[in-house]
N, C-alpha and C positions, 0 to 999 in steps of 0.2 A: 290522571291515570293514562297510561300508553297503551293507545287500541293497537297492538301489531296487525289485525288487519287494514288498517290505516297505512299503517307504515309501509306494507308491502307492497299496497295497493300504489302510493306513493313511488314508490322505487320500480314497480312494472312499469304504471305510467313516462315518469322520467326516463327510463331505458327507450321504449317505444317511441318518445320524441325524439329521442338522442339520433335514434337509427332514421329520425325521419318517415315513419311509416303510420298508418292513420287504423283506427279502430276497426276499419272495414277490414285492411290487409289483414292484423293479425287475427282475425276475427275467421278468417277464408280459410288463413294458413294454421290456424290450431284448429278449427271444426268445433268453434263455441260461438255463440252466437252474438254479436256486438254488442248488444243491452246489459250478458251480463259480463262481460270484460270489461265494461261503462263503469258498472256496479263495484265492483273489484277491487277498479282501481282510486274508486270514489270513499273504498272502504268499510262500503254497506254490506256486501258479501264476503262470507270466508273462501277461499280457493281450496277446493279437496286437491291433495297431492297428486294424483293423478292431472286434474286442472294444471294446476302449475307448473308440471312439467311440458303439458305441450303449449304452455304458454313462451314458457323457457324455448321450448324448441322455438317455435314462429320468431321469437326473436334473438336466436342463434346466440346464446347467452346459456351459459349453464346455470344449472340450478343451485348449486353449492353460491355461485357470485349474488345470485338476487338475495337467497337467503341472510350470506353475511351483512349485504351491504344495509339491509332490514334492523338484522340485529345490530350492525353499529349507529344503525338512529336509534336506536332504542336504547341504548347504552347511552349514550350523547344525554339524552332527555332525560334516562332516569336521573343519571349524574347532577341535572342543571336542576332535578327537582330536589333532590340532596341537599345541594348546594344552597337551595331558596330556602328549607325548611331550620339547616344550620344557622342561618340569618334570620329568620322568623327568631329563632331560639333567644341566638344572642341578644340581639336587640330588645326582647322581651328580659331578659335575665338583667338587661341594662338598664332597664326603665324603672325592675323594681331595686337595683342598688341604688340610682339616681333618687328613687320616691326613701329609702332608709336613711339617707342623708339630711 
């Protein structure tokens, strides 16, 4: 199952090293406190809307961008678990033609 707080969490973080900038800064510059932007982006916490706009803001990224790029991991994975469960099938459907022969 895909935790989208995970995911997002995932994708602040990755932005925030991107920009080169460390827990503290955007920690100063949104007015949250470093333990739970840690939290966040570790997946353990949800970000209230609010939260994640001035997270967005500190790291000069709109919020429409974090969002989608969230939902395109999440798309990606559910796909790949799609993908794995139509191969569970087959192969299973395969096993029991092989055992009727």
């Amino acid at each position: 199952m895909v935790l989208f707080r995970r995911t997002l969490g995932e994708v602040l973080r990755a932005a925030r090293m991107e920009r080169g900038l460390t827990l503290r800064e955007v920690s100063a510059e949104a007015r949250v406190s470093l333990g739970y932007i840690s939290e966040i982006e570790r997946g353990q916490k949800e970000a209230s809307s609010e939260l994640l706009a001035s997270l967005c803001a500190a790291l000069d990224m709109p919020l429409s961008y974090v969002l989608r790029e969230a939902s395109d991991v999440v798309a990606r994975e559910e796909a790949m678990g799609r993908m794995a469960s139509l191969e569970t099938a087959r192969s299973s459907a395969a096993e029991v033609v092989a055992s009727a022969a």
